[in-house]
C-alpha positions in Angstrom: -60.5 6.5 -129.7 -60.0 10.5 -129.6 -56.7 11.7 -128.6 -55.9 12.2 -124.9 -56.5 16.1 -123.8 -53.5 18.5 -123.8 -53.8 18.2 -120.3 -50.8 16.8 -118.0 -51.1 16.1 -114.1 -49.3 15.1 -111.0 -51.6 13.3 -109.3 -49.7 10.0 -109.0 -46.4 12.0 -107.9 -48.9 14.5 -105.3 -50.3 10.4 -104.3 -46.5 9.3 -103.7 -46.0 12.7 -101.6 -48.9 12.3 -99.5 -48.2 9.1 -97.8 -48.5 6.8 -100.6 -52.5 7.9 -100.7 -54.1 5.2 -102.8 -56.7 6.2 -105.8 -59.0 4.9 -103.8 -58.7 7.1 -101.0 -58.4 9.9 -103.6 -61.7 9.1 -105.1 -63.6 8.8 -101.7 -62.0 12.4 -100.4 -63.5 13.7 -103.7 -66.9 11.7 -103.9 -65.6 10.4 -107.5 -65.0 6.3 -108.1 -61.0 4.9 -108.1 -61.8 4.1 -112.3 -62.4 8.1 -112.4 -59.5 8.4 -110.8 -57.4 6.4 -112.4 -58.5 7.7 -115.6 -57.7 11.6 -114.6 -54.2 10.5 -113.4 -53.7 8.3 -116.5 -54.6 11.5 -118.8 -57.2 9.5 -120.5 -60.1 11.7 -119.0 -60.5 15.3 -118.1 -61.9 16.6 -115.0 -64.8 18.8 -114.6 -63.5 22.1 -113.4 -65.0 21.6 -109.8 -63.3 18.3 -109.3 -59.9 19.8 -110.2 -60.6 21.9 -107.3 -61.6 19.0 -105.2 -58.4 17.6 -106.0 -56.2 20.1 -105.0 -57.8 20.7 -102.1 -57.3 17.2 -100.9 -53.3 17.8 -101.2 -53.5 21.4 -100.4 -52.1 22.6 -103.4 -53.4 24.9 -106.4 -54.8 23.5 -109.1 -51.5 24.7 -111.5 -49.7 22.5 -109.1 -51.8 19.8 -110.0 -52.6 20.1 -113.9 -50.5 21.4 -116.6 -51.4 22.3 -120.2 -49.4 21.0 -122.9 -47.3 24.0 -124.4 -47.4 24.4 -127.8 -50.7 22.8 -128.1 -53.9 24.2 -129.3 -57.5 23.0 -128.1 -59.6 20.7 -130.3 -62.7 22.2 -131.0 
């Protein structure tokens, strides 16, 4: 199995903050299934680009709010 991305998110907290949203209701906001989902928030899958944007759109937020890079680590690749 390859290492997760150096990618961090918030989606569970921006979830919590936005009236307990479930991952379902995240998924169908952003045409995506509750496994993609789940997968993004659990870091064990990186968005495309445009779904980031979806994402942050549903909590009306920008996308730094909602992804973070690891600091100090370098891309694979």
């Amino acid at each position: 199995m390859p290492p997760p991305p150096p990618i961090t998110n918030s989606i569970r907290r921006l979830r919590f903050d936005h009236g307990e949203m479930t991952q379902q209701q995240l998924a169908d906001a952003i045409g995506m299934t509750r496994q993609t989902v789940a997968a993004i928030e659990q870091n064990k899958y990186s968005p495309s680009l445009e779904a980031a944007f979806r994402i942050a759109e549903v909590f009306g937020v920008e996308i730094g709010d909602v992804f973070q890079w690891k600091a100090g680590q370098k891309p694979q690749g």
